[in-house]
KEVEXTOR-679946 format. One record per residue: residue in three letters; x, y, z of N, C-alpha, C in turn. Coordinates in steps of 0.05 Angstrom, whole numbers, plus 5000, padded with zeros to 4 digits. Layout:
REM KEVEXTOR-679946
alaXYZXYZXYZ ...
***
This chain:
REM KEVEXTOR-679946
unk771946621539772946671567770546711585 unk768846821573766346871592764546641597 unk764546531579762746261584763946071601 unk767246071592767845851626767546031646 unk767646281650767846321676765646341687 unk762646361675759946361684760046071680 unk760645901674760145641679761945631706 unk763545691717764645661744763245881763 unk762146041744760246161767757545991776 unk755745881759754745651764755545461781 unk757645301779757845121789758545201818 unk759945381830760345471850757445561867 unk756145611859752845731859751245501867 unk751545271851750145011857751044901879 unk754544891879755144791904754344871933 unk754845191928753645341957751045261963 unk748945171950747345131958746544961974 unk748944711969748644481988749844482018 unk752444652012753444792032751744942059 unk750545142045749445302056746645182070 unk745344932061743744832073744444712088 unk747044572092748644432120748644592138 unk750444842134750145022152748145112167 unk746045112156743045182170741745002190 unk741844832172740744582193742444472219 unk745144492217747444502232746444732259 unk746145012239745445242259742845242276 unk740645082263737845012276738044852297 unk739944612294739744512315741744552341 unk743644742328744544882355743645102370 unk741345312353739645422369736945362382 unk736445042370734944852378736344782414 unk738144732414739444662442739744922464 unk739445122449739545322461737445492483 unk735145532460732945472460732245262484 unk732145062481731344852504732244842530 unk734744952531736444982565735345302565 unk734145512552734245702567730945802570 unk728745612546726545842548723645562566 unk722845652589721445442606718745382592 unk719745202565717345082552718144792543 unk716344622558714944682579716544782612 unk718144732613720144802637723544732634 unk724944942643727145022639729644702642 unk730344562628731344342642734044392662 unk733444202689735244192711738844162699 unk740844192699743344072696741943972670 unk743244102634742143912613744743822603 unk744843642592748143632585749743842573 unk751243862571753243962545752243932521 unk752844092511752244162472754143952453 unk756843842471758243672455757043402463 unk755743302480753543032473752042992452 unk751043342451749443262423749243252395 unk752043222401753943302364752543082355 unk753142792356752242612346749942582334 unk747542662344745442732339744943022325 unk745943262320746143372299747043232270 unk749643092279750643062250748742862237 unk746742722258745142462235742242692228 unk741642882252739643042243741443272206 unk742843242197743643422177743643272156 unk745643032170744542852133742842802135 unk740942662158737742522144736342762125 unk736443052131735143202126736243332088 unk738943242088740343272062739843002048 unk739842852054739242612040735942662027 unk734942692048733342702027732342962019 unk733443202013733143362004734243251980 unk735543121973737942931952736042821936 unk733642661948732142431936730442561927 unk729542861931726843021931727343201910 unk729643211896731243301882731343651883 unk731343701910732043971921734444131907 unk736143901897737844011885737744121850 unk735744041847735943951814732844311813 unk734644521819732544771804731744851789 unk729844891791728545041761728845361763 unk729545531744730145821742727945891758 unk725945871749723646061757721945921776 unk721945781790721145631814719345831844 unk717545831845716145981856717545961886 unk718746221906719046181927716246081952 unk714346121948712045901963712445671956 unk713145611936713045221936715045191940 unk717945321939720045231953720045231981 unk718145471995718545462024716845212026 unk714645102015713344832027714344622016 unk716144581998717744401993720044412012 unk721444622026723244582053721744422070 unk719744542077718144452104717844172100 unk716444072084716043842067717843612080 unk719243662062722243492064723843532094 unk724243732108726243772129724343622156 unk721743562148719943442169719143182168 unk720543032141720642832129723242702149 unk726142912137727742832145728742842175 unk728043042187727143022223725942792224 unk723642632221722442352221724242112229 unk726342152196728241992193730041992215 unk731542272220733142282242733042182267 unk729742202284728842082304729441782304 unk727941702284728041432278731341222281 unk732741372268735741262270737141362293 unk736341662307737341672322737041462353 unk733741402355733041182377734240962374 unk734340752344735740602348738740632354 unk740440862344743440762353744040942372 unk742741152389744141222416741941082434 unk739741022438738540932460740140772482 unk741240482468742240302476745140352480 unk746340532473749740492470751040692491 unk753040722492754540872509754141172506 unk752541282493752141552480749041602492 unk748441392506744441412514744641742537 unk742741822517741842082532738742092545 unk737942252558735742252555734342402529 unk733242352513731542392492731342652488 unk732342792477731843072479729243212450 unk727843152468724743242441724143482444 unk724143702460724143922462726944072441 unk729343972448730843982431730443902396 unk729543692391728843542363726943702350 unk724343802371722044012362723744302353 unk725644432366726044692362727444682333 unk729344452338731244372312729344392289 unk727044242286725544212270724144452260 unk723744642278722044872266723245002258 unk726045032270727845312260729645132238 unk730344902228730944832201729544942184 unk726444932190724845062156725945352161 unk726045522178725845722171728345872161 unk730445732181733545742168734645732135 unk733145482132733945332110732445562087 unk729545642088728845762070729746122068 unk731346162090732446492095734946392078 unk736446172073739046112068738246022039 unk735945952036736145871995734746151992 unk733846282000732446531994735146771987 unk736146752002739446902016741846791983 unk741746681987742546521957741946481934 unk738846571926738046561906737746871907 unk737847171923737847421917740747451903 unk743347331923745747411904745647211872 unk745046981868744246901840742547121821 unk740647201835739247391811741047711809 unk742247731832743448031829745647981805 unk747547691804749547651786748447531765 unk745647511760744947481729745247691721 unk743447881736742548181722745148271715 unk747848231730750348351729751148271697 unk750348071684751547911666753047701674 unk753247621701755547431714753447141714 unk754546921704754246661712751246601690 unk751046691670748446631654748646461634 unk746246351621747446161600745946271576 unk747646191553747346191527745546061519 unk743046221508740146001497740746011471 unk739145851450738945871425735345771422 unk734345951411731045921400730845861382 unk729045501380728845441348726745471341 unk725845671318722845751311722746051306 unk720746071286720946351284717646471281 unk715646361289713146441301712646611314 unk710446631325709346741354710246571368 unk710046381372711546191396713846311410 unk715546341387718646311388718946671391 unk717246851385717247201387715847221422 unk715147001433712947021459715946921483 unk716446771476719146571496721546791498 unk722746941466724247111471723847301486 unk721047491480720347681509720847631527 unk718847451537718947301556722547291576 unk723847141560726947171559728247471561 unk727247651548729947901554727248041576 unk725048031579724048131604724948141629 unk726447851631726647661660729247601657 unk730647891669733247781669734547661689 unk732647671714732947531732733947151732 unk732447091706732646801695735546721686 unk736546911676738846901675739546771645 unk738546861630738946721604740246941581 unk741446891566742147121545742246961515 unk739947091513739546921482741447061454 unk742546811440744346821424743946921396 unk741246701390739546791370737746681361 unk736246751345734246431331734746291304 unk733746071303734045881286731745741277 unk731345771240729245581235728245891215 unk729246041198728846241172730646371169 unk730946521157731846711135734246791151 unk737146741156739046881160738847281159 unk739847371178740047701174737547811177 unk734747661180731947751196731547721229 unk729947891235729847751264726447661278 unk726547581290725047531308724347711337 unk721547931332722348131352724348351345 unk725648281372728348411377731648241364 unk730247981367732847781366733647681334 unk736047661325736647591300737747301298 unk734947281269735646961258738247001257 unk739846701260742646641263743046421240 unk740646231228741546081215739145901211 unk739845731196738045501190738145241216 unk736145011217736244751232738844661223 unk738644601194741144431184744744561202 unk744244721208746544841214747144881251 unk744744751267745244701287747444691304 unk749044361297751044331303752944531300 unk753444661286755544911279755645131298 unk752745231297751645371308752245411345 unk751545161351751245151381754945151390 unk756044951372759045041381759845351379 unk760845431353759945621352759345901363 unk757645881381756146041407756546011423 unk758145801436758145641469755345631469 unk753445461460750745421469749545331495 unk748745371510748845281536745445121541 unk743545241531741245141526739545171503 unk737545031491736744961467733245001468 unk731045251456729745141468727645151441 unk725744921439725144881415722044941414 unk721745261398718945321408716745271375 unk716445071377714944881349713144711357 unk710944901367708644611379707644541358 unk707644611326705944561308707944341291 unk710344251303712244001288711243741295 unk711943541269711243311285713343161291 unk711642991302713242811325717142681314 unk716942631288720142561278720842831269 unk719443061264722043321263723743401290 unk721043381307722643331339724643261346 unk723842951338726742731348728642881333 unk729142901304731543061282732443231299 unk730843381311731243711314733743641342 unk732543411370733143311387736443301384 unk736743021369739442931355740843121345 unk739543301334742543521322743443631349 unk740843731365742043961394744043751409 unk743643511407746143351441748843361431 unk749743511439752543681435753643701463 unk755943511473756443661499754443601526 unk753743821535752443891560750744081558 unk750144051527747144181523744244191537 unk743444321544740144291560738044291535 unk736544141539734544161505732544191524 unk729844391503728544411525726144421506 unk723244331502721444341482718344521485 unk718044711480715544861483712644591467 unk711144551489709444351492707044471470 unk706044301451702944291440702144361461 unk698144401453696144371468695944141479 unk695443851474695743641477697743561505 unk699743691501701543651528701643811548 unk699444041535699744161561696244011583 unk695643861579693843671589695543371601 unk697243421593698643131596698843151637 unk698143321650698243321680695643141691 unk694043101666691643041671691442821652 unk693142621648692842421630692842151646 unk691242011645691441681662691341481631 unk692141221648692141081622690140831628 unk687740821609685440711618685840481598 unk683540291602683539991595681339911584 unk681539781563679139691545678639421541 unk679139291559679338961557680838961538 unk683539061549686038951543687539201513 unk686139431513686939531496686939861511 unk690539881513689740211517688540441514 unk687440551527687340771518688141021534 unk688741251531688941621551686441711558 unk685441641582684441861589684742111602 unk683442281597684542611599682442651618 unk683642791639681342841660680543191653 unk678743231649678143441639677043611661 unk676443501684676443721715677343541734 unk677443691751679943651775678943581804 unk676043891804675243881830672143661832 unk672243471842670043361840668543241872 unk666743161882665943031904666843181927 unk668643131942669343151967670543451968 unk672843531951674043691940671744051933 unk669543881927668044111912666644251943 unk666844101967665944121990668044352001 unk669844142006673444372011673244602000 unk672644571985673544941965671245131971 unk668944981972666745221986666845332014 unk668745062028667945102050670945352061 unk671945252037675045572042674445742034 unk671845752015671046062006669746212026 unk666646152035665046172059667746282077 unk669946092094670446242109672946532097 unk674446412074675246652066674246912058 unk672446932056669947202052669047292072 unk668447122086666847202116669547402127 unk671447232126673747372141674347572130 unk674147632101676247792092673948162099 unk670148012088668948222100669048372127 unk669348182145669948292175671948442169 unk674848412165676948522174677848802160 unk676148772130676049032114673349202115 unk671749152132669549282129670049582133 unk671949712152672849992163673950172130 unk675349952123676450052089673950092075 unk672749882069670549892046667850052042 unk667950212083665850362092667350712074 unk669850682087671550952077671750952041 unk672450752037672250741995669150801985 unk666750702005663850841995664151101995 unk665251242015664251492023666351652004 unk669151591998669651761979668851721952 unk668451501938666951391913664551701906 unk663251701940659951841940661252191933 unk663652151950664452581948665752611927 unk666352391900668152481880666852501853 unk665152331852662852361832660652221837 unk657852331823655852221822655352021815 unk654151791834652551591815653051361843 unk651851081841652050831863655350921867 unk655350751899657650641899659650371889 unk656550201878657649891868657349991844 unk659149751822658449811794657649431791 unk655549471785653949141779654249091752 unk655348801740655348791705655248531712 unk653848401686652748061681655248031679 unk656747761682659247561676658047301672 unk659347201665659246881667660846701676 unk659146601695660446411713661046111705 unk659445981732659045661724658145601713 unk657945321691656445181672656745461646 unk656645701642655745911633653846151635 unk653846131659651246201669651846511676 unk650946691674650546961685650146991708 unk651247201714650347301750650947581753 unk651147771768652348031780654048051784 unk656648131781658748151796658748421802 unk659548441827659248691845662348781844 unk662549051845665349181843665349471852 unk667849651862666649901866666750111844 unk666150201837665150471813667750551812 unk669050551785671050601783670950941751 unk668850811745668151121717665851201729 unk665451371707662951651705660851331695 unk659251481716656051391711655951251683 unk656051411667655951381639658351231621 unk659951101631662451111624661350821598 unk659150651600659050551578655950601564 unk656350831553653250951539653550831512 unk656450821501655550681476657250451467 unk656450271491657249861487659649921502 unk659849651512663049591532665249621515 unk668049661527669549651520672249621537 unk673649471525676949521548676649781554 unk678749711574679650001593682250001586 unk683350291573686150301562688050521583 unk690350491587691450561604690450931603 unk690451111614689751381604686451391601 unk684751191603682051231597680551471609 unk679551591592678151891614675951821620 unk675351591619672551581630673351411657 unk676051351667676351281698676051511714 unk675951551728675651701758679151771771 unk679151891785682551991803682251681826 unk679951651832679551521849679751171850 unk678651251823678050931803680750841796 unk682951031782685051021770686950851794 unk686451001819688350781840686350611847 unk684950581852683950221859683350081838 unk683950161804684549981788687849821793 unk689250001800692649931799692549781822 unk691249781850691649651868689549361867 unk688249421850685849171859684249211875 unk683149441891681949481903678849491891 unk678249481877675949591856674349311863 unk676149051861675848821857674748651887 unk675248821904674848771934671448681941 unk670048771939667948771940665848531917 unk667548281908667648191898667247831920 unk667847961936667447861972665047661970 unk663447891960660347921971658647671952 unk660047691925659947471906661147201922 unk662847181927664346941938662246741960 unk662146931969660546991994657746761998 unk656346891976653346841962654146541941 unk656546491935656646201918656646221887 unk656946581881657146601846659746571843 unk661046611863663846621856666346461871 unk668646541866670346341886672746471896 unk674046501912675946671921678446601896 unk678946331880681046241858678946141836 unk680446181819678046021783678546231768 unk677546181745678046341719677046631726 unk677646781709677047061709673847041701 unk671347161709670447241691669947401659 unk668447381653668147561625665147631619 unk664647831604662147951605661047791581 unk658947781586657847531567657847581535 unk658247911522658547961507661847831483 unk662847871501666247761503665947491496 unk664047241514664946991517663446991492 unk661646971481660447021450662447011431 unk663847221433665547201416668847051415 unk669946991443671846921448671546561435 unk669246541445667846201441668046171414 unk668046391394667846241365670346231348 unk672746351366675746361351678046161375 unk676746141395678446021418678545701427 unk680245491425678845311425678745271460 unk677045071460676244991487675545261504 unk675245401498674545711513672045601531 unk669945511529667945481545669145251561 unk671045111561671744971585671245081611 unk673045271610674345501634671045541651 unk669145501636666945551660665545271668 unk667245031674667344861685667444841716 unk668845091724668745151755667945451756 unk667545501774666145791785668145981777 unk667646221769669146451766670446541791 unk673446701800674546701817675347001814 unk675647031844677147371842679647361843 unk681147171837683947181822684146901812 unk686246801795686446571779689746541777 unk690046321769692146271761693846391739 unk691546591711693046741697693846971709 unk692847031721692347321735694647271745 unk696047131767698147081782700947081762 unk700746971734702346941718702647141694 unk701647381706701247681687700247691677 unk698347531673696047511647693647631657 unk692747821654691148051671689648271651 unk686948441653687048701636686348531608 unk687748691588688248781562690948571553 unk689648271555692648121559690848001537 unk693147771522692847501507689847321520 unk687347351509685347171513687046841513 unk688646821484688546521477690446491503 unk692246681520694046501526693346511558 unk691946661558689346621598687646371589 unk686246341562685446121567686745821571 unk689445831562690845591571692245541601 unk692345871608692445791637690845701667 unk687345831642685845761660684945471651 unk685545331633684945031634686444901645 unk688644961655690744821668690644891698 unk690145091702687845061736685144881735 unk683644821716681544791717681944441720 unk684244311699685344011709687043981725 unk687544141740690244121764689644221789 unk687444291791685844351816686744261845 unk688244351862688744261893688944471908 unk687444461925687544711953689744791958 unk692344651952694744731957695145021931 unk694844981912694345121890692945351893 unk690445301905689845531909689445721928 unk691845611952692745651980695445871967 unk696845751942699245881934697846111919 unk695146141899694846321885694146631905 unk693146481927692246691940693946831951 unk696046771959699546881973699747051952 unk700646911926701647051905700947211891 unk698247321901696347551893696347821910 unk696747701943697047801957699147991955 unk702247851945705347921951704748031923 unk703348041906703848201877701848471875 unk699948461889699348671894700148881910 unk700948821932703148971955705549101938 unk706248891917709748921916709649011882 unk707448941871708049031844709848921826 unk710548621834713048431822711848371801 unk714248231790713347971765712247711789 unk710747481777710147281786713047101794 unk714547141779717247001786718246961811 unk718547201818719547311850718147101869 unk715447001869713946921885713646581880 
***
């Protein structure tokens, strides 16, 4: 009973969405009209028509703008879909489809009995207040979606095949984020009456089929990067049951596949793997957003960073910076500057993590570890060209020593400059986290490299330090 009715909670959920984006764009461009007869930019228009002339031209401005929200597959979401790339995927598309709308609207009212004068002051307002509508109204819609996951309302039934770390990392992952909306059933692939974690084996592969009926299985997700290629397909074929979602936790190998071209050997394929991202023109761009992002960020925090010296100086003895070698580009060492967060002494005998409770932090240190503030002055690096406002985390050279001889590709990650936030960092991976699994996030920044990327990491550092979220939210 529960599973049809969260499957009609779904479907009702999907539909509003398309709904509710009519309505917006519908509402944009009637406060688009509004807007234009009342605010004198550039000047107030004389006698403008009526609002019912310009129905016609709303209704082609709504579908052009749904159509291809249609083609852009606006509709087709992913659970955890970052709200910044949805808001520039609105913008994206609704400026696409304004384009369109102009376009069809000149040819069929210019000439016909419906000819207005052109209303572009009108078409401009429409256009700005669609993105903003549109993303208050999927934003607005996706808060009551997560409030009725958390409720237990409208979620789907997973089943985990594997019983690894893989498959113990996806389940966390899973009962963490209930926001995602998933309620896992159980796992599959050992020992019946064991569990995995928290979650209990349910059964063998062979028993799949059984299984997923069974359960009402709703999605399938197969966390075995170490299978080959025909246990896959097997594994595939048993899950298509219905309106099953199958879903496959990727090798190493595929998680490169963003960066795979298919090259030519006089006449014989081959993959090439682009193994960096930022190259030529690009490597110009990114300095030239660091330079001014530092410059700026020093101006506007200098009043803070003058006040964090001076209490650093009245709470304990010792500098206000704390300087330690890292490694950067190529591998190379440098200073990274930070503010004093322990006692003078805090590493007399060899580095070590910092564990939550550490007495060798400071009252002072302890909150600008939690806020990031410690990290601020990290500027000054950016600044100078050791560093980059986005890129891998550093690590103290003692660390990459050793990380380098159990990790593979570990020395990739200093293919680009070290960064005062990264893409793991953004994705919780921070502190006293999984080396192996920051380093796959930082190779996948390191081949996927675009200003847009690291236009979004920087928001999402921003809104997670303020707000203290999961990366999800953002």
């Amino acid at each position: 009973m529960n599973a049809t009715r969260d499957r009609h909670v779904r479907t009702v959920l999907h539909s509003a969405l398309f709904v509710i984006d009519g309505l917006m764009l519908a509402l944009a461009f009637l406060l688009g009209y509004v807007l234009r007869a009342r605010l004198p930019l550039p000047a107030v228009p004389v006698n403008p028509p009526s609002f019912s002339n310009y129905v016609p031209m709303m209704v082609v401005h709504v579908l052009s703008v749904l159509v291809v929200f249609y083609f852009a597959r606006m509709y087709h979401q992913r659970r955890a879909v970052s709200r910044i790339d949805e808001a520039y995927a609105v913008a994206q598309n609704v400026s696409i489809g304004t384009f369109l709308a102009v376009a069809f609207e000149t040819l069929a009212f210019k000439n016909s009995a419906l000819e207005l004068d052109y209303p572009r002051g009108v078409v401009i307002y429409a256009w700005l207040l669609s993105i903003v509508l549109v993303v208050v109204g999927r934003m607005s819609l996706r808060f009551t979606t997560v409030r009725l996951r958390e409720a237990g309302i409208g979620r789907d039934n997973v089943l985990i095949i594997g019983s690894g770390e893989v498959a113990r990392t996806i389940a966390e992952k899973i009962r963490w984020s209930s926001q995602l909306g998933y309620t896992i059933v159980g796992v599959v692939n050992g020992a019946p009456g064991q569990k995995v974690g928290e979650v209990p084996i349910i059964g063998t592969t062979g028993e799949l089929p059984e299984l997923i009926d069974a359960y009402d299985v709703d999605e399938v997700i197969i966390a075995l990067p170490e299978a080959s290629h025909r246990e896959l397909v097997q594994l595939v074929s048993k899950c298509q049951r219905g309106r099953v979602n199958i879903k496959v936790y990727p090798d190493i190998f595929a998680y490169m596949s963003g960066g795979i071209t298919v090259d030519d050997l006089n006449g014989l394929p081959l993959l090439s793997v682009r193994d960096v991202a930022l190259r030529g023109w690009k490597l110009s761009l990114k300095r030239a957003m660091d330079i001014v992002g530092s410059f700026v960020g020093l101006i506007i925090l200098s009043p803070a960073l003058v006040m964090t010296a001076i209490a650093i100086k009245l709470e304990s003895p010792g500098p206000v910076f704390f300087c330690q070698d890292r490694m950067g580009l190529d591998g190379r060492p440098f200073p990274m500057i930070k503010f004093r967060t322990m006692r003078q002494d805090a590493e007399r005998d060899g580095p070590g993590w910092t564990k939550p409770g550490d007495p060798r932090v400071t009252r002072l240190g302890a909150f600008m570890r939690k806020t990031n503030w410690d990290e601020i002055p990290n500027l000054i690096n950016v600044f100078y060209g050791q560093m980059s406002l986005v890129g891998p985390r550093p690590e103290q050279p003692y660390y990459v020593q050793r990380f380098r001889e159990y990790i593979p590709r570990y020395m990739e990650r200093h293919r680009e400059k070290a960064g005062m936030t990264g893409w793991a960092q953004v994705n919780g991976l921070r502190g006293d986290t999984s080396i192996l699994e920051r380093t796959k996030y930082d190779l996948w920044y390191v081949e996927n490299w675009s200003l847009w990327l690291d236009i979004k990491i920087v928001i999402r550092t921003i809104f997670r330090t303020i707000t203290r979220r999961d990366e999800n939210a953002y």
